[in-house]
C-alpha positions as CSV (number, residue, x, y, z in Angstrom):
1,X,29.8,71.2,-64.3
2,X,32.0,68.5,-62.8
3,X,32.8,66.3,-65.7
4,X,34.6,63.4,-63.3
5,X,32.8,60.3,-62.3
6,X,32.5,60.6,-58.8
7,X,34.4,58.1,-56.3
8,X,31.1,56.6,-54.3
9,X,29.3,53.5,-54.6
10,X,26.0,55.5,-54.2
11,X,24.9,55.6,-57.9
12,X,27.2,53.6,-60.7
13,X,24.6,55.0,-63.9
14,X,21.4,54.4,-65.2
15,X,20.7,51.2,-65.6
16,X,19.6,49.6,-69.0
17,X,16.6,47.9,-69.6
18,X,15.8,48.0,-65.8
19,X,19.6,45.8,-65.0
20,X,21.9,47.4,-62.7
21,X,24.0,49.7,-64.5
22,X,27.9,48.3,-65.8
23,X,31.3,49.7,-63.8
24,X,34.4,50.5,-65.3
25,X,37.5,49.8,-63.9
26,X,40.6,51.3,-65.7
27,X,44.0,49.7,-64.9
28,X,48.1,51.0,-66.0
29,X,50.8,48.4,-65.7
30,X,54.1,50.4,-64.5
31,X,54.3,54.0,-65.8
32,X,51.9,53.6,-68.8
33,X,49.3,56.6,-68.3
34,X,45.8,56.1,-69.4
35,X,44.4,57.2,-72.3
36,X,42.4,60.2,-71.9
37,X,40.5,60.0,-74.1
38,X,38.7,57.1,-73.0
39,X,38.2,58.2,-68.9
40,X,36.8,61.4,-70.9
41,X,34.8,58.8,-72.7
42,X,33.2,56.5,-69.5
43,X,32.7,60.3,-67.7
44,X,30.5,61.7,-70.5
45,X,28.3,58.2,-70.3
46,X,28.0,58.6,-66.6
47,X,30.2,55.4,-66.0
48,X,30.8,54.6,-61.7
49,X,34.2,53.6,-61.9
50,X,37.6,53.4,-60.0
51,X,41.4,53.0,-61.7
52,X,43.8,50.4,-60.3
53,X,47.1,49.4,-60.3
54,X,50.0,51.6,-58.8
55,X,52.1,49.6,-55.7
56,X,51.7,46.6,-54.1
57,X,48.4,44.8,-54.6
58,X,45.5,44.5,-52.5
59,X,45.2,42.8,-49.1
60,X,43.3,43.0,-46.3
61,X,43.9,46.6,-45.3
62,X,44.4,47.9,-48.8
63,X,42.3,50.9,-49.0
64,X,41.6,53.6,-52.0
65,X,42.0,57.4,-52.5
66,X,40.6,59.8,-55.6
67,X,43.6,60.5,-58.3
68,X,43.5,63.4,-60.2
69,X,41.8,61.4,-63.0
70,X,38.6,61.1,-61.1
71,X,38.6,57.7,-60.2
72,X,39.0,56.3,-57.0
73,X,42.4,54.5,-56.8
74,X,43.5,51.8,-55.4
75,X,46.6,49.8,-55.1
76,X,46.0,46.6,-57.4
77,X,49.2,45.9,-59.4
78,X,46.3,44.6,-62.3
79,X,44.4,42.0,-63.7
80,X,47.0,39.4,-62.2
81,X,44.8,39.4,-59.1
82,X,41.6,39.0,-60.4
83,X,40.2,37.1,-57.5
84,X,41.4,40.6,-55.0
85,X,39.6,43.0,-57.9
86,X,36.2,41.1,-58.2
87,X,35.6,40.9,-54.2
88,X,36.4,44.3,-54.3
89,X,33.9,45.5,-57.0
90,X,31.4,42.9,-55.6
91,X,32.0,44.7,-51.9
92,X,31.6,48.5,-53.8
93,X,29.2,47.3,-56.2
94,X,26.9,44.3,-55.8
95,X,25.1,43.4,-58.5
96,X,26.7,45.4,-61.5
97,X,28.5,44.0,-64.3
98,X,32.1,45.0,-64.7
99,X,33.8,46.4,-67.7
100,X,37.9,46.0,-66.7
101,X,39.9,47.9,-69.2
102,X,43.9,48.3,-69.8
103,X,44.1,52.6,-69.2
104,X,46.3,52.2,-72.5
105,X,43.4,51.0,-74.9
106,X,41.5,53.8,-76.9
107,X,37.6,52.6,-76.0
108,X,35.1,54.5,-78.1
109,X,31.4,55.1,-77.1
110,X,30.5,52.5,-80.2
111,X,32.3,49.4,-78.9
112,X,30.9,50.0,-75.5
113,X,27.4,50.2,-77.1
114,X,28.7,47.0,-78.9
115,X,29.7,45.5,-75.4
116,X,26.9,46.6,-73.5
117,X,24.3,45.3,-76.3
118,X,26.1,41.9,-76.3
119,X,26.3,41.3,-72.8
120,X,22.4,42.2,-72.0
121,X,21.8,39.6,-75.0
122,X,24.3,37.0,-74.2
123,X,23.3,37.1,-70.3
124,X,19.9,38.2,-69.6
125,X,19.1,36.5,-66.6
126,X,21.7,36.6,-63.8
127,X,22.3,33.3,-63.8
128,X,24.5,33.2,-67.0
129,X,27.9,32.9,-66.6
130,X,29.5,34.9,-69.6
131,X,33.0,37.3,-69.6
132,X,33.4,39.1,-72.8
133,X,36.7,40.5,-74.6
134,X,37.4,42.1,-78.0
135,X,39.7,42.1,-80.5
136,X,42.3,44.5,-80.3
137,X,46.3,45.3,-81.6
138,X,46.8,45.2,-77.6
139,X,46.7,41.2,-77.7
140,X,48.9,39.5,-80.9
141,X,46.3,36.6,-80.3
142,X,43.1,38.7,-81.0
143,X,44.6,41.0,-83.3
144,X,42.8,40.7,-86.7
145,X,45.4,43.2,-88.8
146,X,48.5,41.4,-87.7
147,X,50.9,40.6,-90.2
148,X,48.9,42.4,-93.0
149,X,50.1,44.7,-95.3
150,X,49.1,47.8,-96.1
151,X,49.8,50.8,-98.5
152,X,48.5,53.4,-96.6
153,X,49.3,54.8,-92.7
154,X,48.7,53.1,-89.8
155,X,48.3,56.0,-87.6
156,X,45.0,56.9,-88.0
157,X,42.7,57.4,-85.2
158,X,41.2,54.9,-83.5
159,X,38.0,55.0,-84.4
160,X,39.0,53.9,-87.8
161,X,40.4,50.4,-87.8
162,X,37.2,50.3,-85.1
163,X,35.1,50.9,-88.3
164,X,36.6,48.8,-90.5
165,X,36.6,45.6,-88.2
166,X,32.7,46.8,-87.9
167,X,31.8,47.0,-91.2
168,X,33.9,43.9,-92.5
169,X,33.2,41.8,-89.4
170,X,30.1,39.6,-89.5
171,X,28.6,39.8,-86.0
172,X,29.9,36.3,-84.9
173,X,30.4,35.0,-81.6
174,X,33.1,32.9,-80.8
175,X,34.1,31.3,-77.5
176,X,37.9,31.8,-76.8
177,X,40.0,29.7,-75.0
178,X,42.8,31.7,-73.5
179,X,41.8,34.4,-71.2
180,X,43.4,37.7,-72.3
181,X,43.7,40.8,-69.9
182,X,43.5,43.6,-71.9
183,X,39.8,43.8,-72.1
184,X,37.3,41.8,-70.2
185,X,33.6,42.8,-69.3
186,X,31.7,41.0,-66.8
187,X,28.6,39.3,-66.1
188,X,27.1,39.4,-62.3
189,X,27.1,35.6,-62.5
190,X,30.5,35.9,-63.9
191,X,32.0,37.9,-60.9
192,X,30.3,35.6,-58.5
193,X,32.2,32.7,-59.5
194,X,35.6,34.3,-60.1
195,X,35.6,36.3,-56.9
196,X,37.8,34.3,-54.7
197,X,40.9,35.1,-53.2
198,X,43.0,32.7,-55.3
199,X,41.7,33.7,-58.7
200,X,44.6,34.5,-61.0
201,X,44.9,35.1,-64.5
202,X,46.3,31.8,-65.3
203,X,43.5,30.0,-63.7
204,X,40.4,32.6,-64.1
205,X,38.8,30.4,-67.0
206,X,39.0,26.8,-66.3
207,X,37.2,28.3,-62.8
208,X,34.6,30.0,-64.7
209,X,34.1,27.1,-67.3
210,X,33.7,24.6,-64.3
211,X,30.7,26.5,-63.3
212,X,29.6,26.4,-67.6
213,X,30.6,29.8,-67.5
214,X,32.0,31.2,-71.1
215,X,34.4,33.6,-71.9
216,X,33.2,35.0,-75.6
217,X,34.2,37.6,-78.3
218,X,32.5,38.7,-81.4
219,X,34.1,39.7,-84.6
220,X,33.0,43.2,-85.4
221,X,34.3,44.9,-82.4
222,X,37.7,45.8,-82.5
223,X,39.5,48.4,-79.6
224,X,42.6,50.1,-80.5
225,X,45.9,50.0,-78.5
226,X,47.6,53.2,-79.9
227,X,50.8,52.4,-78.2
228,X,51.5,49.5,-80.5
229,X,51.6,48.8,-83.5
230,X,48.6,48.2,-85.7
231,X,49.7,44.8,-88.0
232,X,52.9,43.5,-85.4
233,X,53.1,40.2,-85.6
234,X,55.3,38.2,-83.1
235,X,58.3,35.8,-85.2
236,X,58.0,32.3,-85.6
237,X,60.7,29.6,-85.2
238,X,62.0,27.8,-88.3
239,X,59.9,24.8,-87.1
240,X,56.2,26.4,-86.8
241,X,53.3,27.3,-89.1
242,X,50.7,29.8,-87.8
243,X,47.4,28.5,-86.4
244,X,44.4,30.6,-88.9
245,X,42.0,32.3,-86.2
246,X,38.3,31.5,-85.6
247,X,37.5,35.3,-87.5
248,X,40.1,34.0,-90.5
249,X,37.5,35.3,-92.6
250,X,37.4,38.6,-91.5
251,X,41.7,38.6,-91.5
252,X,40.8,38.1,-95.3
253,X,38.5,40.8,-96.1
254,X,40.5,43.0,-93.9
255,X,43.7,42.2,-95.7
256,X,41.7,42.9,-99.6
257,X,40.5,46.0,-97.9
258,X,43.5,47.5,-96.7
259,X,45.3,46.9,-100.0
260,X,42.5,48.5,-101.9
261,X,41.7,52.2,-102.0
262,X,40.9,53.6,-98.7
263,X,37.4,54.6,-98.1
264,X,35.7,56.4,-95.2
265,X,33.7,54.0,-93.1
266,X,32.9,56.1,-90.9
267,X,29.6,57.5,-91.0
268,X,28.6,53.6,-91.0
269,X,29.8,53.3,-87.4
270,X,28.5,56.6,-86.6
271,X,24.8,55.4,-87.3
272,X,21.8,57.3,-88.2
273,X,21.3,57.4,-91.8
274,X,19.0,55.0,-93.3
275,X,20.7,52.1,-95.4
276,X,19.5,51.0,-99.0
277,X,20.5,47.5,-100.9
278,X,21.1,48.0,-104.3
279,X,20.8,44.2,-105.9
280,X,22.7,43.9,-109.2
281,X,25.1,42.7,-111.3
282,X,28.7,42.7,-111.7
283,X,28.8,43.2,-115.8
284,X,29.1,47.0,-116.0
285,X,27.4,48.8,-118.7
286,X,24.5,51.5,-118.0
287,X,23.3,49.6,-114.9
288,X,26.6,50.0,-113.1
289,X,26.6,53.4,-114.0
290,X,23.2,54.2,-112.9
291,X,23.7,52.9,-109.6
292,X,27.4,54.3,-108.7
293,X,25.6,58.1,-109.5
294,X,22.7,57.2,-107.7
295,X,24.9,56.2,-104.8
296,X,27.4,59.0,-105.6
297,X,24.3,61.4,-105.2
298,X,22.6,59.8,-102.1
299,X,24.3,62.1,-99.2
300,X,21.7,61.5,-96.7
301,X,21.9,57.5,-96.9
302,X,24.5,54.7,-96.8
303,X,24.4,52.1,-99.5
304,X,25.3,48.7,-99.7
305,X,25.8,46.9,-103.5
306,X,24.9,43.3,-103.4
307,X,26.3,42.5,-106.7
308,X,26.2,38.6,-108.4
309,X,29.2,37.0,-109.8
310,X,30.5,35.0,-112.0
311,X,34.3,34.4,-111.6
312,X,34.8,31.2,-113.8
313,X,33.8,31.2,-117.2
314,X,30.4,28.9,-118.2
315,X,29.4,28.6,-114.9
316,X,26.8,30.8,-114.5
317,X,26.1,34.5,-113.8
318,X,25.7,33.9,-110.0
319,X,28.2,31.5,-108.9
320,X,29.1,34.4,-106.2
321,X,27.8,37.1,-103.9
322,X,29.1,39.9,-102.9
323,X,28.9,42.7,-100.9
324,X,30.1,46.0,-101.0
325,X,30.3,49.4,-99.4
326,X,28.6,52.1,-101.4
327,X,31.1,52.4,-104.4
328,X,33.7,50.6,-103.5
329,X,33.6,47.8,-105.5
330,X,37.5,47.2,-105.1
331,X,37.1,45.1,-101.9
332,X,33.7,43.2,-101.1
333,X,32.8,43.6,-97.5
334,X,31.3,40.2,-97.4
335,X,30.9,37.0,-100.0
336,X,28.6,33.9,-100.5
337,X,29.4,31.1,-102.8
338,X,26.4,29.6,-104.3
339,X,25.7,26.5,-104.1
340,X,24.3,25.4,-106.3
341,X,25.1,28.6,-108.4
342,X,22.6,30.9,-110.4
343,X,22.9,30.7,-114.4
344,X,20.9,33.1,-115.3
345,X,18.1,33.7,-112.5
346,X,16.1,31.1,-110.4
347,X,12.3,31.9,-108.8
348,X,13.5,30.7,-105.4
349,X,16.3,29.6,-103.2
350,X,16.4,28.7,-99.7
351,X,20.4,29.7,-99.7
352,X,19.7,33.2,-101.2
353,X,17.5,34.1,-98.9
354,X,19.3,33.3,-95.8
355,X,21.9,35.6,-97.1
356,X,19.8,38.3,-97.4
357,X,18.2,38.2,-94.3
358,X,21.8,38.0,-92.7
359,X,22.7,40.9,-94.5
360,X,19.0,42.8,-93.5
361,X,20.0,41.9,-89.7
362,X,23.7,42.6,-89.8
363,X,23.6,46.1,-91.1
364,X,20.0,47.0,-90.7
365,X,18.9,47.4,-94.7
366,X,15.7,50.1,-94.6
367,X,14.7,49.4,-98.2
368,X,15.8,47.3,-101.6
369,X,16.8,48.9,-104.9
370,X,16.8,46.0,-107.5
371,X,18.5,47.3,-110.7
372,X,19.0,43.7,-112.3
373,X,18.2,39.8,-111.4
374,X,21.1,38.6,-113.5
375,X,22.7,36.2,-111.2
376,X,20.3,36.9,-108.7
377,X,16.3,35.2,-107.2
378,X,13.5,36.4,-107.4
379,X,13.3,36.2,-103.6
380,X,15.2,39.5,-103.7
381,X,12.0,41.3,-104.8
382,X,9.7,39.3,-101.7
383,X,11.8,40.5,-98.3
384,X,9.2,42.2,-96.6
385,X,11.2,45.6,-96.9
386,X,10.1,48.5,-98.8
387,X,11.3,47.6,-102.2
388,X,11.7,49.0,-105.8
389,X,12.7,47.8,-109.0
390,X,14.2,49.7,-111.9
391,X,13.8,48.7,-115.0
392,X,16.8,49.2,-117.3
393,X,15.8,46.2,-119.6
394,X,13.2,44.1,-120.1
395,X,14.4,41.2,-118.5
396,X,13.4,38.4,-117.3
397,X,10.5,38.7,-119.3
398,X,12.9,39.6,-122.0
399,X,16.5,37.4,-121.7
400,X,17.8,38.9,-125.2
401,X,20.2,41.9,-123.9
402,X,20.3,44.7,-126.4
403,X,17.7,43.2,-128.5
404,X,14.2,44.7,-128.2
405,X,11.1,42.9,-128.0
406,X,9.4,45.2,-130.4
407,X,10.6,43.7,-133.5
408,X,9.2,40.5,-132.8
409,X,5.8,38.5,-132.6
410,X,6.9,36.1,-129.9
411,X,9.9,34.8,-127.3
412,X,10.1,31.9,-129.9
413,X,10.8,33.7,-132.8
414,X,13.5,35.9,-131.0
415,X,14.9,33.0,-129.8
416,X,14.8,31.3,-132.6
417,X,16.9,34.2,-134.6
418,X,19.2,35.3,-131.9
419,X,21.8,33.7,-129.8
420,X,21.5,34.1,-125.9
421,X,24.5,35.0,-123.7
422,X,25.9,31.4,-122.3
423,X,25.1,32.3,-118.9
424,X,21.2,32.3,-120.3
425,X,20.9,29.0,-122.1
426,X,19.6,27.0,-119.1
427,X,16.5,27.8,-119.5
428,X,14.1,26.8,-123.1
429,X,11.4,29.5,-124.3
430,X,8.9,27.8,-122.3
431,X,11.5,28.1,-119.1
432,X,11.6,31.7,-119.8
433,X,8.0,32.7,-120.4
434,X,7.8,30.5,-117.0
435,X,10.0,33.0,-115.3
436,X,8.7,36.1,-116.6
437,X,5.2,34.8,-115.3
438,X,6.9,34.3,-112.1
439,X,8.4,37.6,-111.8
440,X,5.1,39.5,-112.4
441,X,3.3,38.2,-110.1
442,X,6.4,38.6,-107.4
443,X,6.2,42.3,-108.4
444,X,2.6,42.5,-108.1
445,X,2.9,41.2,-104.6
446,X,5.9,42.7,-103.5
447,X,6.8,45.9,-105.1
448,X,5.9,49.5,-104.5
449,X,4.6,48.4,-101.1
């Protein structure tokens, strides 16, 4: 079985979703050899594709030859002549997208998925205009771990930062407004506008923005550059501050994660298992411990803890959300500040459930697991998904904690002999009894379905 992608123009792949298949195009600066690992990678999808860069640059008689790699070659000296590369793909491949790579970057199958999704979504006619790139260590401008510290190594495989920036990142798209060369993939439209002879890098996106072309990247895909180093940062002069990037939210979760105790990520990358939401609280006790075996003992799932919070005192039992991978509760993947925040638990907000359905999207939740309200809506138990309730306590029907309802006639008299928890003193016995209604008829509707 020949395991090189061959050096024609006859057949670049299968196309996807009836489009003309993507190219490849793998370029080296100077002596840097490409990774081989990710030619292995573009061969195994069935990837047409050619490598570039060795002498002079292409002219008018600049031709190609195979390498030993299994690309055709061809004598670009890179992405400098970007004009010369894209009437050159356009003249081998008309009407396929184009994936250019650096041959020093260690591509995995899941950010080309990743790529490949995002560009059928972000241009689906061939009219759009749109060149994507990535984050990656390869580019101190995209690079989402530089300057961060971490405890543990940095020379893990590649696939793992990948995994991280997936899981922490939030699926945001961002346009970016300095064109980088270490990744860029793309669109027909795109390769239209940009191949002309006097396309370089410098000018390559106020060209492509004249047409309302875009040059995009989202924040969950990151590509690793295993020749430098994972959190370089370049100096700064005595006189300069550092501009926060578009994705500063993910630099922040990424820099809580990689302080925190490493976990393995990934089998969330890998895909595959089905995911479960466990709604809770973040109070310990016999709830947290229920859910940390349950998730400790779930081995063909992956599960998420959406857990309410209440960092300052008084302020209410859901003043926070937060997200967090299986039992790793040391570093949320994600948070949501409520506004205004939960006391004790509300029938309905419109903020609460945009978050959830963020999080269903995002990371493709197959069922809900609500172990307690505290902090939390009742819209939690009304998704649509498959979803169960256990019931540790009585509550909301019941807001006394550790009390039981069996020693008493009525709400009223508990409350009249007991103190509630601060956090559950917005609400009279009348509120309450209003709730609990409220809650049984959300479970009739919703639950067990």
């Amino acid at each position: 079985m020949n395991n090189k992608i061959p050096a024609t123009e006859s057949n670049p792949g299968p196309p996807v979703s009836g489009k003309p298949a993507p190219v490849v195009c793998v370029y080296s600066k100077g002596d840097r050899e490409a990774e081989q690992s990710t030619l292995e990678l573009f061969r195994t999808l069935g990837w047409q594709g050619w490598s570039l860069s060795r002498e002079e640059g292409v002219g008018e008689e600049g031709g190609s030859t195979t390498g030993d790699n299994g690309y055709a070659d061809s004598t670009f000296t890179g992405p400098e002549q970007l004009g010369q590369l894209l009437i050159e793909h356009d003249r081998r491949y008309p009407g396929h997208p184009l994936l250019l790579v650096d041959a020093g970057l260690a591509v995995t199958a899941s950010a080309v998925d990743t790529l490949s999704g995002l560009l059928h979504e972000l241009a689906p006619a061939d009219e759009d205009a749109v060149v994507l790139t990535v984050l990656s260590n390869a580019n101190p401008g995209l690079n989402p771990f530089a300057g961060l510290t971490t405890p543990h190594s940095t020379e893990s495989a590649a696939s793992e930062w990948e995994s991280i920036v997936a899981l922490l990142g939030q699926g945001r798209i961002y346009e970016h407004h300095h064109w980088p060369a270490h990744l860029l993939f793309f669109s027909v439209e795109a390769i239209q506008i940009l191949a002309q002879a006097d396309i370089r890098l410098a000018n390559a996106l106020s060209r492509l923005r004249l047409q309302d072309g875009r040059l995009l990247l989202v924040d969950n895909c990151f590509v690793h550059d295993p020749h430098r180093g994972l959190v370089d940062q370049p100096p700064l002069e005595p006189h300069e501050q550092r501009r926060p990037p578009a994705w500063g939210n993910l630099v922040q979760r990424l820099d809580g994660w990689l302080r925190s105790k490493p976990a393995n990520v990934g089998e969330y990358l890998a895909g595959g298992k089905p995911l479960t939401l466990h709604v809770t609280h973040s109070w310990g006790g016999g709830v947290a411990q229920w859910v940390h075996s349950f998730i400790a003992a779930d081995e063909k799932g992956l599960n998420f803890q959406l857990r309410s919070e209440g960092p300052q005192s008084e302020e209410g039992a859901g003043q926070r959300l937060s997200l967090y991978f299986g039992n790793k509760t040391d570093a949320p993947i994600a948070s949501w500040w409520l506004q205004p925040p939960i006391r004790s638990t509300i029938e309905s907000s419109k903020q609460y459930r945009s978050i959830l359905r963020e999080i269903s999207r995002r990371y493709g939740v197959g069922r809900i697991i609500v172990s307690s309200l505290v902090g939390h809506s009742l819209d939690a138990l009304g998704t649509g998904l498959p979803t169960v309730q256990v019931l540790h306590d009585f509550y909301p029907c019941w807001p006394l904690l550790g009390i039981h309802p069996g020693n008493y006639q009525t709400l009223e008299q508990a409350l009249s002999e007991n103190t509630l928890l601060p956090d559950f003193r917005d609400r009279d016995p009348q509120a309450w009894k209003s709730l609990g209604d409220s809650w049984r008829q959300t479970v009739r509707a919703h639950c067990g379905r």
